[in-house]
C-alpha positions as a printed Julia matrix, in Angstrom:
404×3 Matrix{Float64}:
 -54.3    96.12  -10.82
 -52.98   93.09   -9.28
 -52.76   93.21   -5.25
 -48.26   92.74   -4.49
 -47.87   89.83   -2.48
 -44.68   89.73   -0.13
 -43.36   87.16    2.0
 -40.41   86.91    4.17
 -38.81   82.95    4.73
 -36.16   81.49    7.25
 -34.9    78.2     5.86
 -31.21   76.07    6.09
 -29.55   74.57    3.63
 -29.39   71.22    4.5
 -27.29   70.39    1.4
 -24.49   72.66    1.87
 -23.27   71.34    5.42
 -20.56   73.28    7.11
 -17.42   70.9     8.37
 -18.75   70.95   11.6
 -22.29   69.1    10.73
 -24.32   72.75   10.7
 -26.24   73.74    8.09
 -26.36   77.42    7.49
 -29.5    79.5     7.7
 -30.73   81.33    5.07
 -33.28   84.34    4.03
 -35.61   84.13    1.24
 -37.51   87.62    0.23
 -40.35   87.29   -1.94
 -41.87   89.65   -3.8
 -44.95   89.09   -6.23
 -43.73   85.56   -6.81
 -39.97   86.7    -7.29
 -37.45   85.99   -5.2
 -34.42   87.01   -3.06
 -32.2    84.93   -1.08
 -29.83   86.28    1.4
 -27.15   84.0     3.22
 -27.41   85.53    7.67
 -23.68   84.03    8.77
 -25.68   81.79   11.19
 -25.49   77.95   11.06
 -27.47   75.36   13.53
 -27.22   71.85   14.11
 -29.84   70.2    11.32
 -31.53   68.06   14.12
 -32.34   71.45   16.17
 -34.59   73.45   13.42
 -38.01   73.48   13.3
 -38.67   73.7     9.15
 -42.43   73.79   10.31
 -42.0    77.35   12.08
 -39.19   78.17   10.41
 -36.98   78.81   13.44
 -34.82   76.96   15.91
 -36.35   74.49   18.16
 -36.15   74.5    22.43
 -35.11   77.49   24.83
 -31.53   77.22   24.95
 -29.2    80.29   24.84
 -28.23   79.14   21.72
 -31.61   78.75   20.38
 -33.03   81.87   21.89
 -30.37   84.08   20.23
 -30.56   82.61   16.73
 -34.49   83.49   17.28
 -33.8    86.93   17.98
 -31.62   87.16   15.52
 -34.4    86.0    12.91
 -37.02   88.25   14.94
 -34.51   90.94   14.4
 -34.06   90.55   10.42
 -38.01   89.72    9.69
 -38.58   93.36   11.41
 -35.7    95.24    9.37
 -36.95   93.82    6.45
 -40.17   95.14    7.0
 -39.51   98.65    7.99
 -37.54   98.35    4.59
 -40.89   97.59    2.96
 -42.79   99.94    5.11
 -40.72  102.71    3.81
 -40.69  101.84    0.02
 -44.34  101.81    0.54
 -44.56  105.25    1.77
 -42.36  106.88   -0.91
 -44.31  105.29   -3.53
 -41.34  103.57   -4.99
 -41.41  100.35   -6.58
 -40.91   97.16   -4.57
 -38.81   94.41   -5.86
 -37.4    91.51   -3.52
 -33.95   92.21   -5.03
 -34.28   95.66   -3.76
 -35.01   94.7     0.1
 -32.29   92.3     0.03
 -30.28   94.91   -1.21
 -31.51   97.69    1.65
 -30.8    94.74    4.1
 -27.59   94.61    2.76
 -26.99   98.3     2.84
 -26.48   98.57   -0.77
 -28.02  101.18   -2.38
 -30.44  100.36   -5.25
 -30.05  102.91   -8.59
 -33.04  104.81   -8.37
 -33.05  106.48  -12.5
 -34.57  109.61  -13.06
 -36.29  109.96  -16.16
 -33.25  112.46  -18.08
 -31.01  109.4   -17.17
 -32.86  107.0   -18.54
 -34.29  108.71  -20.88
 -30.23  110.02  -22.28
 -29.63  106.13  -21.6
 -31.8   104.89  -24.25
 -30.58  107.72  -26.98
 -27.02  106.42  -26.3
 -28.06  102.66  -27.15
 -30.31  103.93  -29.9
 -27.5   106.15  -31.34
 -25.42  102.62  -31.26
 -27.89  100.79  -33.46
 -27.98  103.12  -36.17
 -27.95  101.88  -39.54
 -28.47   98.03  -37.54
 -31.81   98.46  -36.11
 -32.6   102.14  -36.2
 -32.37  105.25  -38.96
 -31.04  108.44  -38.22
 -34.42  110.03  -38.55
 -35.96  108.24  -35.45
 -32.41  108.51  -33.15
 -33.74  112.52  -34.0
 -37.13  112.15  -33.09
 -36.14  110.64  -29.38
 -33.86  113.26  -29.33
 -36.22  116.24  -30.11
 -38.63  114.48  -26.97
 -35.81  114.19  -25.08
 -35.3   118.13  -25.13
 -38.77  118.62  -25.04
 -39.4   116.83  -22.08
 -36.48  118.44  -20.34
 -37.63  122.25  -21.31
 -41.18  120.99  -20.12
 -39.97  119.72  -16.63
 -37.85  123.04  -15.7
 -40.7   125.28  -16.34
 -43.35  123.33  -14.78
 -41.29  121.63  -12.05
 -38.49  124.03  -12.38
 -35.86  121.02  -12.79
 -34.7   119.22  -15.81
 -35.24  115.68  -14.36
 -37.3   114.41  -11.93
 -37.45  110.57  -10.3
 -39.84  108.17  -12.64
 -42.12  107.85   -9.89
 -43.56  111.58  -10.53
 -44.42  110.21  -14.05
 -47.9   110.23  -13.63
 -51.31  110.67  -15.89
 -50.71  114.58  -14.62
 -47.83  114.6   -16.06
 -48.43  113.34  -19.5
 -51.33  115.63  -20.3
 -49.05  118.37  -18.67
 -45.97  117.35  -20.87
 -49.14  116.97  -24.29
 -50.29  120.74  -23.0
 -47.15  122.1   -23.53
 -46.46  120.48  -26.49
 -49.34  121.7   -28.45
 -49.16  125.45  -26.98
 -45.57  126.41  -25.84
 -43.53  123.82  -28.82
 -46.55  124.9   -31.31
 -46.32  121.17  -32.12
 -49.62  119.57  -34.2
 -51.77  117.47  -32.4
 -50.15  114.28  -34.62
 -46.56  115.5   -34.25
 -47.05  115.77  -30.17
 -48.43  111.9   -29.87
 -44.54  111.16  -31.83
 -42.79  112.85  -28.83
 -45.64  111.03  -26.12
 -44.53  107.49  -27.9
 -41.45  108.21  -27.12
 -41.33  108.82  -23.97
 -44.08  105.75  -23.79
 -41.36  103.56  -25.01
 -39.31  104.97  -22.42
 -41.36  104.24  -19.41
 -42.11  100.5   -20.6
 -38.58  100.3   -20.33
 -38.6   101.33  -16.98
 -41.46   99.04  -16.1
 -39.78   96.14  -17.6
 -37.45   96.7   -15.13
 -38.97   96.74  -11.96
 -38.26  100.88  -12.17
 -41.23  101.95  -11.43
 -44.53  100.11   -9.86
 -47.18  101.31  -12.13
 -47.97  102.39  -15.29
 -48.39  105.79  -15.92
 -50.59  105.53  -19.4
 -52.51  103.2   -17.93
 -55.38  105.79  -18.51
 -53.96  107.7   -20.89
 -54.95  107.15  -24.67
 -51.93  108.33  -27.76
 -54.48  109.07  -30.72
 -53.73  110.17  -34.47
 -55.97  112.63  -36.47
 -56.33  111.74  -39.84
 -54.55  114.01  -42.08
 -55.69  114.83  -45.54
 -52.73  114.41  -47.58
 -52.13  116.34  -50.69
 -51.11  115.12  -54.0
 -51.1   115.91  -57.69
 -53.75  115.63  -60.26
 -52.97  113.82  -63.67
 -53.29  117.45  -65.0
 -50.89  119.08  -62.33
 -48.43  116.47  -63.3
 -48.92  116.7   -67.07
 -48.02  121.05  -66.04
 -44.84  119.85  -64.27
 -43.58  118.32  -67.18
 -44.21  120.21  -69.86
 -43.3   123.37  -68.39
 -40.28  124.97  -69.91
 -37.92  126.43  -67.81
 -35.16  127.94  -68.38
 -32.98  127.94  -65.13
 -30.81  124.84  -64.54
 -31.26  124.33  -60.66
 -35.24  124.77  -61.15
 -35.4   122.59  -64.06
 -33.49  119.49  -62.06
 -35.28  119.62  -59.11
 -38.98  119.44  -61.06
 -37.27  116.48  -63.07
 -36.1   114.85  -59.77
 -39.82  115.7   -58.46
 -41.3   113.86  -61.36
 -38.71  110.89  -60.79
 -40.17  111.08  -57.56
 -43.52  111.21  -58.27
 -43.44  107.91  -60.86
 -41.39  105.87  -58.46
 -43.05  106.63  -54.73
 -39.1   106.85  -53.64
 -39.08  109.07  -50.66
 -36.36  111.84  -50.45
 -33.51  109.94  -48.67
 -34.03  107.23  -51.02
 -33.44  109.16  -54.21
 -30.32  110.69  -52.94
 -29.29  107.46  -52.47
 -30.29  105.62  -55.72
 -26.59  104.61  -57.01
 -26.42  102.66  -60.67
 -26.27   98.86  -58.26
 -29.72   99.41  -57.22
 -30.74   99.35  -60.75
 -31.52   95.82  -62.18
 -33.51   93.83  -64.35
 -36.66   92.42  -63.57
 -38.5    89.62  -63.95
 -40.19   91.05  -66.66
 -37.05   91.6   -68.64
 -37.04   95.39  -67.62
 -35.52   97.8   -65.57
 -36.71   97.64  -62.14
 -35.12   99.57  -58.87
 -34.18   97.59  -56.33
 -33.66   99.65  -52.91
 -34.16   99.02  -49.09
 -36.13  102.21  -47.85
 -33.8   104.14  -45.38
 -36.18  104.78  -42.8
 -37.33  101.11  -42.45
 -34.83   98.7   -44.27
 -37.81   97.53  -46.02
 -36.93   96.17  -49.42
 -38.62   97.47  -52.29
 -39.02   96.66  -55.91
 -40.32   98.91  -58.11
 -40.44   98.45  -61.83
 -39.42  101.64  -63.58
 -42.48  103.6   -65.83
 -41.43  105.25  -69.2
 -41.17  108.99  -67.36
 -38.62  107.37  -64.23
 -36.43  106.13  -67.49
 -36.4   109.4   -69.31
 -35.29  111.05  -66.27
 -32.52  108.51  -65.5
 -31.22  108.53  -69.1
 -31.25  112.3   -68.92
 -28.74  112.5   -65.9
 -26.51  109.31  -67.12
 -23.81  111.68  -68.27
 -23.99  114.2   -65.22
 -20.84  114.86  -62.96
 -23.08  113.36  -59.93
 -22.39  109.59  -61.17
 -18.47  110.0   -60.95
 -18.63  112.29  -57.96
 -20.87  111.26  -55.7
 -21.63  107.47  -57.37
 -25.25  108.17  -57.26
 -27.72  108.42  -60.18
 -29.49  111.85  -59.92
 -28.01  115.28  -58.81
 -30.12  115.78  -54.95
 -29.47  118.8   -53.58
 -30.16  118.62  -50.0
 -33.43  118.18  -48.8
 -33.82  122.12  -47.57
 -32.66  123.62  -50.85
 -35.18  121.0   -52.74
 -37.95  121.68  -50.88
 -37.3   125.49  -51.37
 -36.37  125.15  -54.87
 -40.38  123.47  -55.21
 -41.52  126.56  -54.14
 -40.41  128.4   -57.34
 -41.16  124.97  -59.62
 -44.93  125.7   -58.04
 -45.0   129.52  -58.93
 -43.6   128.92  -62.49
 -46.07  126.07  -63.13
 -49.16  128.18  -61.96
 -49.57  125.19  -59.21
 -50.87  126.54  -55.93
 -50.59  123.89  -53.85
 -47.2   123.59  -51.81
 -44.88  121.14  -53.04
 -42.81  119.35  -51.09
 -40.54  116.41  -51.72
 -43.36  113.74  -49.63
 -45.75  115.08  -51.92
 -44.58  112.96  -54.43
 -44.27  109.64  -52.67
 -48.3   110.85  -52.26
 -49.2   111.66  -56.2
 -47.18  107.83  -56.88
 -49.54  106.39  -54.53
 -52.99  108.01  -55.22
 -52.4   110.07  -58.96
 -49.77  107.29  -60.86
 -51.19  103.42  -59.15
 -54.18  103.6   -57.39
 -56.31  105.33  -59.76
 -54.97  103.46  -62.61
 -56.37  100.47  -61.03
 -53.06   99.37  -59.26
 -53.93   97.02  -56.1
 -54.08   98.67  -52.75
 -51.65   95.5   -51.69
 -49.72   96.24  -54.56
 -48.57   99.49  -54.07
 -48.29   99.0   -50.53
 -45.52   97.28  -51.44
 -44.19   99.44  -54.03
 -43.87  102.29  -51.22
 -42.13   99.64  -49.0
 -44.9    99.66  -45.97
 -44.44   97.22  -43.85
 -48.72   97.51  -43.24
 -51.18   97.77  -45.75
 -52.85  100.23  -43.13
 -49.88  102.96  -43.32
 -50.96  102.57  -46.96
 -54.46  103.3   -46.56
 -53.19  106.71  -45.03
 -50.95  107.87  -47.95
 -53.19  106.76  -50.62
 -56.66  107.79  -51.11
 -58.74  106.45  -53.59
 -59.66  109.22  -55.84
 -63.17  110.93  -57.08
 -62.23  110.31  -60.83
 -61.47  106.88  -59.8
 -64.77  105.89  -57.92
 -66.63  107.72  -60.68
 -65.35  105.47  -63.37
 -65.91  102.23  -61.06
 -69.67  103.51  -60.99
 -70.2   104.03  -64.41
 -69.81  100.19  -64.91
 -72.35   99.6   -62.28
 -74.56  102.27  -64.35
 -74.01  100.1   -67.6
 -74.53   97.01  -65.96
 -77.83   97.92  -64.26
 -78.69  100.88  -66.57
């Protein structure tokens, strides 16, 4: 870490004379190269300071008590920085001027800042920001707040007690107490990451209290459907209406990599032709405002041509009848029991069979379906879709002819 540098500067301006010929005298605070200037209410005759010492020149009364004066200032401002010193806050030439001064510097807790940043976040929803991730800071936000009354038994503390302690305090109790996964408590450690950079950028805080703390991510084996599994889905008669639509909006799902929000969006505008001459849907993912275009497969029309006549269109002016994301996900459960399919099926698990079941093992481009699922990184990608056994097999088998 860099060593602070502070300085402390008596100087006149010689270019803002006062009627009388004096130049006033002025205080410059600096502070790792950024500076403070403070006007003292004195003036002196130009021809009388001393710019190599920085003071007033001779022994007259006069002199003497501007002198003091100065003396008197240099050693306030240094008790000033003394004290900041001692309390471990952060040291900013803005906020010596300011103690000079007497005016009392906003020193944020983390709550307050932390609430602060929800509010501007909650602002730039639907601009910058989905709803999803103004409910993930808020989730940390109560987190961290249940985590500092029980272990400092107060809901907000000053950002200078956020220290490397406190992180893997605040990650302890997030894995045991909030039950959370080891990938779902690094979310809630971003955030409040974010949070603290914030406070950094702005001269909150001195140091950096990740500085030796690492945010990692275990790789999670994501499910997904086989070719068979999906072939089960969609043969499978059944009989009650609500079951049937939500394994038809599953299978929509599952040929088009559209993620749950984004189906119950789909309206009949995001539906246009292509430059193949076919239908394609054209969509901005919720959660990113990424723009996707994805050409529709003979199973995603089926399904739409299905529901073209269904109350949902006039209604609600989308496409498909979503139920809400609860009720779908529970109504998968029963899709999974009637379909003799034991894995759990969820609504994500879809967006993972597109990727790994429907492109990538039919030879589809890693590149290409990355942006088919609307990633900004081919990396997020890379997670969602694995390249699959059947796949690698057949890849082999050439290598087999060719050196067989």
């Amino acid at each position: 870490m860099e060593r602070s540098t502070f300085s402390v500067l008596f100087y006149v301006k010689r270019s803002k004379p006062l009627k009388n010929g004096d130049v006033p005298v002025y205080l410059r605070i600096t502070v790792n190269s950024k500076g403070a200037e403070i006007s003292l209410k004195r003036s002196i005759n130009p021809k009388l300071w001393d710019t190599t010492r920085n003071k007033a020149k001779g022994n007259s009364d006069e002199a003497n008590q501007l002198n003091d004066y100065l003396n008197s200032v240099r050693g306030q401002i240094y008790d000033h920085h003394k004290q900041m010193q001692e309390s471990g806050r952060t040291i900013t030439a803005k906020m010596l001027r300011n103690a000079f001064l007497g005016l009392g510097e906003k020193q944020w807790t983390l709550k307050e800042l932390f609430t602060e940043h929800n509010k501007n976040m909650a602002m730039l929803v639907g601009k910058e920001y989905s709803p999803l991730t103004l409910q993930r800071f808020d989730a940390a936000l109560k987190h961290l707040c249940i985590f500092m009354k029980t272990n400092y038994h107060n809901e907000d503390l000053p950002l200078t007690e956020v220290n490397n302690k406190f992180i893997t305090g605040f990650e302890f109790y997030l894995k045991t107490t909030a039950s959370c996964q080891h990938n779902s408590a690094m979310k809630h450690i971003k955030a409040l990451k974010k949070v603290i950079r914030i406070a950094l950028a702005n001269d909150y805080i001195r140091k950096d209290p990740f500085y030796n703390y690492r945010i990692t991510q275990k790789q999670v084996d994501r499910g997904y459907l086989s070719e068979q599994e999906l072939r089960t889905l969609h043969t499978k008669e059944l009989s009650i209406e609500r079951i049937a639509v939500v394994r038809d909006l599953f299978l929509f799902q599952c040929y088009t990599g559209l993620a749950y929000k984004d189906l119950a969006n789909l309206q009949e505008s995001n539906i246009q032709i292509g430059i193949d001459g076919r239908r394609w849907i054209y969509t901005h993912r919720a959660k990113t405002d990424v723009p996707c275009h994805i050409p529709l497969l003979p199973m995603a029309e089926d399904i739409l041509n299905r529901y073209q006549n269904h109350p949902c269109r006039s209604i609600a002016g989308t496409l498909l009848p979503v139920p809400s994301n609860q009720k779908m996900n529970a109504y998968l459960k029963e899709v999974a029991d009637l379909c003799g399919i034991k894995k759990s099926l969820h609504t994500h698990l879809a967006r993972h069979t597109y990727a790994t079941t429907v492109t990538l093992s039919n030879g589809i481009p890693m590149e290409t379906v990355s942006k088919l699922l609307g990633h900004r990184k081919l990396q997020t990608t890379q997670v969602y879709a694995k390249v699959l056994d059947e796949k690698i097999s057949q890849e082999m088998e050439v290598l087999r002819v060719k050196f067989g």
